[in-house]
N, C-alpha and C positions, 0 to 999 in steps of 0.2 A: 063498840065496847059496851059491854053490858053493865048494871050497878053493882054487880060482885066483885066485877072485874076493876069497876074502875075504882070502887073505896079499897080496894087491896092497893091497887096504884098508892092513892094515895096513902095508906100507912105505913107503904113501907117507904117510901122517898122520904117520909117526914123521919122517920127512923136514921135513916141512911143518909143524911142531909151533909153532913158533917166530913161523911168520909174523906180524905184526900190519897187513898191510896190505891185509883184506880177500880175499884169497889162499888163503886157509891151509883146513883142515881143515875145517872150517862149510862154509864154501863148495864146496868139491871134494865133499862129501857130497851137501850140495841141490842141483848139477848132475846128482852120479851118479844118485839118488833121481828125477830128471825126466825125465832120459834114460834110466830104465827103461821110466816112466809111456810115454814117446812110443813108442819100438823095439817095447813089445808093441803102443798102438796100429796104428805104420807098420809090424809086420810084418817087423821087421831084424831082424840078429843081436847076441843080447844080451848075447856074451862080446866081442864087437870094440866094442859100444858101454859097455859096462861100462867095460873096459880103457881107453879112449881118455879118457872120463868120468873117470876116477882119475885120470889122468895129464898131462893138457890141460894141467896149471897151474905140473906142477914144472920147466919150465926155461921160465916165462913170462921173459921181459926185463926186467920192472919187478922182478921176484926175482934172477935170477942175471945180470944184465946180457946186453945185446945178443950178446958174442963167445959166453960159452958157451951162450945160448938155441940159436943159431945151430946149436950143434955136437950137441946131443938130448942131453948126457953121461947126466942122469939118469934119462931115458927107457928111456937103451938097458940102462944099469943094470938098474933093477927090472926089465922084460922077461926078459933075461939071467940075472937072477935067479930068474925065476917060470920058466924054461924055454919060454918061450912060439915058436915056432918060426919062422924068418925071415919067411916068408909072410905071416904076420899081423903081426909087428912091423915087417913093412915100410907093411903096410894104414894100422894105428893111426899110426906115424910123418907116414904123409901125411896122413891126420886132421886130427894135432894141425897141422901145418906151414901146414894151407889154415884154421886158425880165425882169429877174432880179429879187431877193428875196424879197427887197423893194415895187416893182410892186405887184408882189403876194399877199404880206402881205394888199396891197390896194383892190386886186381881181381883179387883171388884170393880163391874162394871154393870150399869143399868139392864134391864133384863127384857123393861115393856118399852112397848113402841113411842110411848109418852116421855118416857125418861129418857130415852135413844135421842129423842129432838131435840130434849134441851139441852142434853148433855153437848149433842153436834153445837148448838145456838152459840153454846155458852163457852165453847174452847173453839168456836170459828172468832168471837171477839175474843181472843187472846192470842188471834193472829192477825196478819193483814195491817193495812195501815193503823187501825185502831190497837192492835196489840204491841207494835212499833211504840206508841205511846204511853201505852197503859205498862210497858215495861220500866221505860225511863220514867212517867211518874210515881211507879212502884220503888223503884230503885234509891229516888231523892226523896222520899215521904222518909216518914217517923217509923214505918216499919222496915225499909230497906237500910242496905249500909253506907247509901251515900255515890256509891263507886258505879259507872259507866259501863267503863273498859279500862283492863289492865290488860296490857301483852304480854308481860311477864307470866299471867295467870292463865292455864287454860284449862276449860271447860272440864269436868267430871261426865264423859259423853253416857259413862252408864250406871249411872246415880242409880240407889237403891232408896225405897221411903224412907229408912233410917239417916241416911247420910241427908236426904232432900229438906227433911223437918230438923235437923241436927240441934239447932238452935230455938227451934220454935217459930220463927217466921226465914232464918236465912240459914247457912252453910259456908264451908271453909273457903269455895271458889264460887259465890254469887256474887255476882254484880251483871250489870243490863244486859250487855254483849250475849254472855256466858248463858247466858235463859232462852238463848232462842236455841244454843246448842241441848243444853241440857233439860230443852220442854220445848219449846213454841216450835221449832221445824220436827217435831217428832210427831204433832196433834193431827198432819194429814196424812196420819195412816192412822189415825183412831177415831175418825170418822164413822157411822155405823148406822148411816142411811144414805139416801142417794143421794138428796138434797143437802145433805151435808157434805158431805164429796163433793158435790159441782162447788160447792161456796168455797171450802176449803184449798180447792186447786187455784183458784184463781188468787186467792192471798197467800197463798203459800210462796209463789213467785213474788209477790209485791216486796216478801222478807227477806227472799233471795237479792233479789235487785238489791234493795239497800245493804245491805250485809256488802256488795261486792263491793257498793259506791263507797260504802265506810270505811271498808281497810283499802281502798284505793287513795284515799283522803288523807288517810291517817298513815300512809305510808308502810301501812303492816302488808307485804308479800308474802311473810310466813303464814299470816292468819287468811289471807288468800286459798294458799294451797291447800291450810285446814280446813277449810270451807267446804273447797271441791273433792278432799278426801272422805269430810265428814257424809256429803251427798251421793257420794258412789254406794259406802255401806247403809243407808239408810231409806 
């Protein structure tokens, strides 16, 4: 890791210290750390996808609210900070601007091979064992609503951005369960390198499995069959 590399590390963990809503520091690392793995695979550059990888997450909307997400404040901060020179802070800026499930659901998705990576990085840890958790600490943090799994509630399989943000950080049928219908089993087919693909098949199972062990546990057979109906059209 190089000095650029690693004072970026460091301002943004110190930023991000705080988080508890699956956000924070843990996470911004196992993206960076994946989004190495892939960039030497694919052949990118490892300081734009470094930089983008650290930074993806500090002016997310669910953390700083919609208006300042909007405006990059802390982006352009730390950059400004690390001296990083327009050209590239403009690169990384658009990066971060085309990531994100939210983004998708508008039809915007990253365009260079740089952005491609992390974007893979960055929604392969929103699957797989690690998104298994990063759901349910999402869910019991200060920005979720608390709720699990209800059976009475079932999932919005084809949520629009407006219904998804309805609220601002949640919607009329979120809770843990409900997000792997309504995002987390939808992310390995938005995959859009190879190496992203390879990562993502294998966690994509890990959510399967538990998903089956959960309403096996929890005595839900309806949500069983939902399961295996939701995976046939999907």
């Amino acid at each position: 890791m190089n000095k650029l590399i690693e004072n970026a590390q460091k301002l943004v963990f110190k930023l991000m210290e705080s988080d508890k809503s699956g956000h924070g520091s843990d996470h911004i690392l196992r993206v960076y750390n994946l989004a190495i793995k892939f960039a030497e695979a694919e052949g990118a550059d490892k300081t734009i996808v470094s930089l983008a990888a650290l930074l993806h997450d500090v002016d997310d909307y669910k953390i700083v609210g919609k208006e300042n997400s909007e405006k990059m404040i802390n982006t352009k901060m730390i950059l400004n900070e690390l001296n990083v020179d327009n050209n590239k802070q403009n690169y990384i800026i658009d990066i971060i601007k085309s990531m994100g499930y939210s983004n998708y659901l508008k039809g915007i998705r990253p365009k260079t091979l740089e952005g491609q990576i992390v974007s893979d990085a960055d929604m392969c840890d929103a699957i797989g064992s690690s998104g298994i958790v990063r759901s349910i600490v999402y869910a019991t943090s200060s920005k979720g609503n608390g709720i699990i799994f209800d059976r009475d509630v079932y999932p919005n399989v084809n949520i629009t951005n407006e219904e998804y943000n309805q609220k601002g950080t949640t919607h009329s049928t979120d809770n843990a369960i409900n997000h792997f219908f309504e995002k987390l089993l939808k992310l390995n087919n938005l995959m859009m390198t190879k190496s992203g693909k390879k990562e993502s098949n294998k966690r994509q199972k890990i959510m399967i499995d538990f998903l089956r062990q959960y309403f096996y546990e929890e005595n839900a057979k309806e949500w069983l069959e939902f399961l295996d109906e939701f995976l046939k059209s999907n």
